[in-house]
N, C-alpha and C positions, 0 to 999 in steps of 0.2 A: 444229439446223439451222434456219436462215431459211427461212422458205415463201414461195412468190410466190403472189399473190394477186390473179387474173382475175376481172372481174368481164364479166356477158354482158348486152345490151340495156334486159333487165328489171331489172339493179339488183344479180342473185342470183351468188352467188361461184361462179366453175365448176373443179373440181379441173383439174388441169394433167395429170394421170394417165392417170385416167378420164375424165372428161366427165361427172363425176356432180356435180349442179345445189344448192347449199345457202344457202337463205337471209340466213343469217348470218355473221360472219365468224368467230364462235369455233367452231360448229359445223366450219363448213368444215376450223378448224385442228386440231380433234380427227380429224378423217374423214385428211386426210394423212398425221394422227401414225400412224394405221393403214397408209397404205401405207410409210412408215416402217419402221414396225415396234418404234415408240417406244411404250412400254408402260411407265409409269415407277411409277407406283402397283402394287405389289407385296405381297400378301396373307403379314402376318407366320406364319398360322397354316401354310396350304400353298404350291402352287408358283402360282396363280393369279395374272395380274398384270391392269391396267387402266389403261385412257387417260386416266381420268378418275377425282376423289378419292373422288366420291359414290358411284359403283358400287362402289367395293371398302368403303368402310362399310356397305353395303347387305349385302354379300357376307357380310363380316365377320359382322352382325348375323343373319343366316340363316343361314349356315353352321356361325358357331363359337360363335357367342353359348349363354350358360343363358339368356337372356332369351325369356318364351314370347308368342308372337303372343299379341295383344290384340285385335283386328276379328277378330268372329264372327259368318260366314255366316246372317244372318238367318231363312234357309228352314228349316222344322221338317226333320229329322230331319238334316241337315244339321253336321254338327261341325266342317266348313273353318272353319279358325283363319288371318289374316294379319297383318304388319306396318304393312299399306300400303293405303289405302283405292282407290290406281287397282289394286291385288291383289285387293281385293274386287269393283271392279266385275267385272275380266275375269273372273273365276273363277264371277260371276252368272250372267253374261251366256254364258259359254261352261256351265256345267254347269245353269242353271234356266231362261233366257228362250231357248233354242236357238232354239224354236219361235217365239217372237212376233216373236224380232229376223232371222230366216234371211231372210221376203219383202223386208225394208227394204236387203238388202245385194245391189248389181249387181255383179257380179265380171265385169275385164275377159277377153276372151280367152285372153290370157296369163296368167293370175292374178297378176300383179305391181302390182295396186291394186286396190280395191276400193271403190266409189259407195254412199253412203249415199242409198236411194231418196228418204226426204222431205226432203231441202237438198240435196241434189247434191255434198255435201262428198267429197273424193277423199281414202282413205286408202292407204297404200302397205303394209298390213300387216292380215293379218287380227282378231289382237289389239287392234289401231287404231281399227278399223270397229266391233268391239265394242264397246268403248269410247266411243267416241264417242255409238252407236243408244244406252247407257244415258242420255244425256240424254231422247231422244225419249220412251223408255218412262217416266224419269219424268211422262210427260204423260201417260198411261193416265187410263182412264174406272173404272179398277178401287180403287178406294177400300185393299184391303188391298195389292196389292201397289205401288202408291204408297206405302203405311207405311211397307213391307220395303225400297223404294227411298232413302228419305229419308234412312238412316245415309251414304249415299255421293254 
């Protein structure tokens, strides 16, 4: 199916659906293909399918793979093993810097974004904001765990 493609004042693609706002235009056409329901990538091993090629390699390789993660959670006693170094930041940041990164994060009202206190950058997603504050932290005054930051 051909998609029709709105664009709003600022430039940004607006689903015809919903009303949900996407910068891009492929993005946008992945987002439709969901309301769709066009799901064309389809996992040889189970029933899992996907909009897109990359998430089901990803899938594939976590799922069904013998292949064993290789990025290893830095923090002593720590054994989280990943494939994917934006896996290791969240998994830092949510299981070792809770505490340093919790002040830097302003959650709206509705919790449906969330403000990173020092740039004011707006994430739509808690794992986002995470992500993102591990930039910040790599600027720590903390000499060691600067080190532990530096693989990501």
């Amino acid at each position: 199916m051909a998609f029709e493609y709105i664009k709003n004042n600022d430039g940004h693609y607006v689903c015809t659906i919903c009303s949900v706002v996407k910068k891009n235009q492929n993005t946008m056409h992945y987002h439709m293909q969901k309301h769709e329901g066009s799901r064309p990538y389809k996992c040889p091993d189970c029933d899992m399918t996907f909009v897109q090629k990359y998430p089901l390699e990803m899938h594939k390789k976590i799922a069904h793979s013998k292949e064993e993660p290789t990025l290893k959670c830095p923090f002593e006693g720590c054994d989280h093993t990943v494939f994917k170094k934006e896996y290791l930041r969240v998994h830092i940041a949510r299981n070792h810097l809770t505490d340093t990164l919790k002040p830097w994060i302003i959650k709206s009202e509705d919790s449906t974004q969330y403000t990173c206190d020092c740039c004011k950058k707006v994430c739509k997603s808690y794992a986002a904001i995470l992500y993102h504050l591990m930039d910040h932290a790599k600027q720590t005054t903390d000499a060691a765990l600067r080190a532990k930051l530096e693989i990501i």
